[in-house]
N, C-alpha and C positions, 0 to 999 in steps of 0.2 A: 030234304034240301041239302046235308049232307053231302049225300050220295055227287048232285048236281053239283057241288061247291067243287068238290072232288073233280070232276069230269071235266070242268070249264077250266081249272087249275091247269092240267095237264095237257088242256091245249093251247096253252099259251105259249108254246116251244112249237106248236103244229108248224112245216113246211112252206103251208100256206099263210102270209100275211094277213091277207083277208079273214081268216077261219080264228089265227090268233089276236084280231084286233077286236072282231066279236064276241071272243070270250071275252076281251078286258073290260069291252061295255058292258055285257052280262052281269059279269063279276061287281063294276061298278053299281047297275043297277037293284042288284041284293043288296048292299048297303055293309054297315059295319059287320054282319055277320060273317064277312067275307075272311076279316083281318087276320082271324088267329090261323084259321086253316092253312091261309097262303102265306102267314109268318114261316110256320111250321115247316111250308113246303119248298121254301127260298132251295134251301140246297140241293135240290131235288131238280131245279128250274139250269136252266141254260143261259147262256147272257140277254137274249132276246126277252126270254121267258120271266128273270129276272130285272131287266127293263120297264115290263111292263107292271110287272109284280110294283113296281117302284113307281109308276102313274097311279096304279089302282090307289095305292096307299095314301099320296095327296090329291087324289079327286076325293077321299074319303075324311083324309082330315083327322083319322085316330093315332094320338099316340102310343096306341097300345103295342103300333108295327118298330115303336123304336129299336128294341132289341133284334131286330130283323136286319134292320137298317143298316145300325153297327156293326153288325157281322158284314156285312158288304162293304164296309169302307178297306176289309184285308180280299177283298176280288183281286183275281187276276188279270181283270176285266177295266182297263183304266176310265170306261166312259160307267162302268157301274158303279164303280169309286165316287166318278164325278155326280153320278144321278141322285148316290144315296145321301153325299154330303145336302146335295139342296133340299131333297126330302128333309133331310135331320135340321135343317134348319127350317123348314117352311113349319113342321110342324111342332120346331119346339124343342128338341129333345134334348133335356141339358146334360142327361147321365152320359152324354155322345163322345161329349169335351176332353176325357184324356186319350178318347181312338182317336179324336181329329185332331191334337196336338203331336199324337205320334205321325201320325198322315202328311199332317206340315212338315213336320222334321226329315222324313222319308224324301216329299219331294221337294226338300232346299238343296238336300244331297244325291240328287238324280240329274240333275243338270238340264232338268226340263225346263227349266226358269220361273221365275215369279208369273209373268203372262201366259201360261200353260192354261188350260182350260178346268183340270183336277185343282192347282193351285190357287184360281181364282173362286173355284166353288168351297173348298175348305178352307179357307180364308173369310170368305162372304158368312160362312158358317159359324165358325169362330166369333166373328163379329156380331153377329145376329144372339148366338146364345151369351153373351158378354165376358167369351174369356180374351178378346183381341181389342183392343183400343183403335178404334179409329180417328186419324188425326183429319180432320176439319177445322180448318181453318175459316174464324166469321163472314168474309166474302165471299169463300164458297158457299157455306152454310145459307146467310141470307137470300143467296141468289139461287138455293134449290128449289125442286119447285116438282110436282108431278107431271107426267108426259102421257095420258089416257091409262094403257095398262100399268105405266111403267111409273112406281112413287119416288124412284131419286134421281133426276134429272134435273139440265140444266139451257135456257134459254139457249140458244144457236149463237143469237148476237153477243152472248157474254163469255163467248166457250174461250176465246183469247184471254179473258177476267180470269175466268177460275185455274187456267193450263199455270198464266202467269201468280197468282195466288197459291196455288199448291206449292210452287216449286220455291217462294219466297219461305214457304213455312218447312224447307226440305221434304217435300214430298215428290217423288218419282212418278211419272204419268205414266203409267205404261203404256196406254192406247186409248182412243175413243170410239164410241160407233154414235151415228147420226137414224133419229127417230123421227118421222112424219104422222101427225095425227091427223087423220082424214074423218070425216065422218064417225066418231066415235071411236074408230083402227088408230092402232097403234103399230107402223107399220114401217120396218127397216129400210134404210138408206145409205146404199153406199158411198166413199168419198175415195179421194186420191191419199195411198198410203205410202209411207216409206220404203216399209218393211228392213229398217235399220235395227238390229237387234244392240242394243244395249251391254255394255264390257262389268259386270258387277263387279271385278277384280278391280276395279277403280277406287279410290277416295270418292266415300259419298256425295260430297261436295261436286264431283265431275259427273255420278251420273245423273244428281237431280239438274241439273245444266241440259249433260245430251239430251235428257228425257225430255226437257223445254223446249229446247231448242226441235227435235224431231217433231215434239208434236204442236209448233209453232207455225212450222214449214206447213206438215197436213192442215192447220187450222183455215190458213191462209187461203185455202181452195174452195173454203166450205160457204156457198154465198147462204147469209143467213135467211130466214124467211119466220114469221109468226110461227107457224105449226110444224118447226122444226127444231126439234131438243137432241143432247148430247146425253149421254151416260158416259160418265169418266170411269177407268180403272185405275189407283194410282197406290204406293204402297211407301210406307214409313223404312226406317234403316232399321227397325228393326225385324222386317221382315225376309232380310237374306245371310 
């Protein structure tokens, strides 16, 4: 079995998509025996390879892949960065917390901004292992609610409530996206965006405002409907 762990490892970087999506079911389908090998073999692996190295690991659920993980948050690779933070939080891993407070630090000083995609998964991360305080305010709070896949979401008809609610309690919205539960699916919906970027050299005071005010405007477009939920992103002053 080895031998096979070996084999399937090394095609995960294969040319072919196809060849290397089958190894990852493989790999999945052996089970936890998979983890230490393809711990082992992370550096070995390609962004691709390591990608998926990074699904096996949470379809699998062992924290044994943390120290894996961690070493991937220093990737060259910014969507590996992003992959392993969610892993490191999906699964847990609290020893993760001072690679992902240097990770924050990294990118406050990259000029990627707060709504960066890396930013919002090591943040999320943070939050989840409890070294980041997240400020919820009780009107958000009481009006959260799950959205099929998705557990922190927020009613359509209240997404005006909580935009105006975060910002009374100085909190920054950075964006929302819009979720449709059909039939059990949990299934994204587009809306009309700004795409106004935010001045962080401002008085916090001015951008928890812009931030209302932009995402007031987008709110404004969104007609509500029952089986249609909001997931907020939004971030404290102490987060720049």
């Amino acid at each position: 079995m080895a031998d096979e762990i070996a084999r399937l490892i090394g095609l995960l970087d294969d040319d072919s998509t196809e060849i290397a999506e089958d190894a990852k079911a493989a790999l999945i389908s052996i089970g936890d025996e998979v983890v230490q090998p393809l711990a082992s073999a992370m550096g070995s692996l390609d962004r691709y390879g390591q990608l998926s190295a990074i699904e096996v690991f949470e379809h699998l659920g062992d924290a044994a892949a943390g120290p894996a993980l961690i070493d991937l948050l220093g990737s060259e690779h910014e969507t590996v960065r992003e992959w392993s933070a969610r892993a490191i939080a999906e699964l847990g891993v609290r020893e993760a917390v001072p690679m992902l407070q240097a990770a924050y630090r990294r990118q406050r000083v990259s000029g990627d901004g707060p709504d960066w995609t890396e930013a919002v998964a090591v943040r999320h991360a943070l939050t989840v292992l409890g070294a980041r305080q997240e400020v919820l305010p009780p009107l958000t709070a009481s009006l959260r609610t799950a959205a099929g896949s998705i557990l922190q979401a927020w009613p359509s008809a209240r997404l005006v409530d909580v935009v105006n609610d975060l910002a009374d309690h100085g909190q920054a919205v950075l964006y929302f996206q819009l979720w449709a539960v059909i039939d059990g699916g949990t299934f994204w919906n587009g809306h009309e965006g700004l795409d106004e970027p935010l001045d962080f050299r401002e008085p916090w005071r001015q951008v928890v405002e812009d931030a209302r005010e932009y995402a007031l405007i987008e709110a404004a477009f969104v007609a509500p409907r029952p089986n249609l939920f909001a997931t907020v992103e939004w971030i404290d002053r102490a987060d720049v």
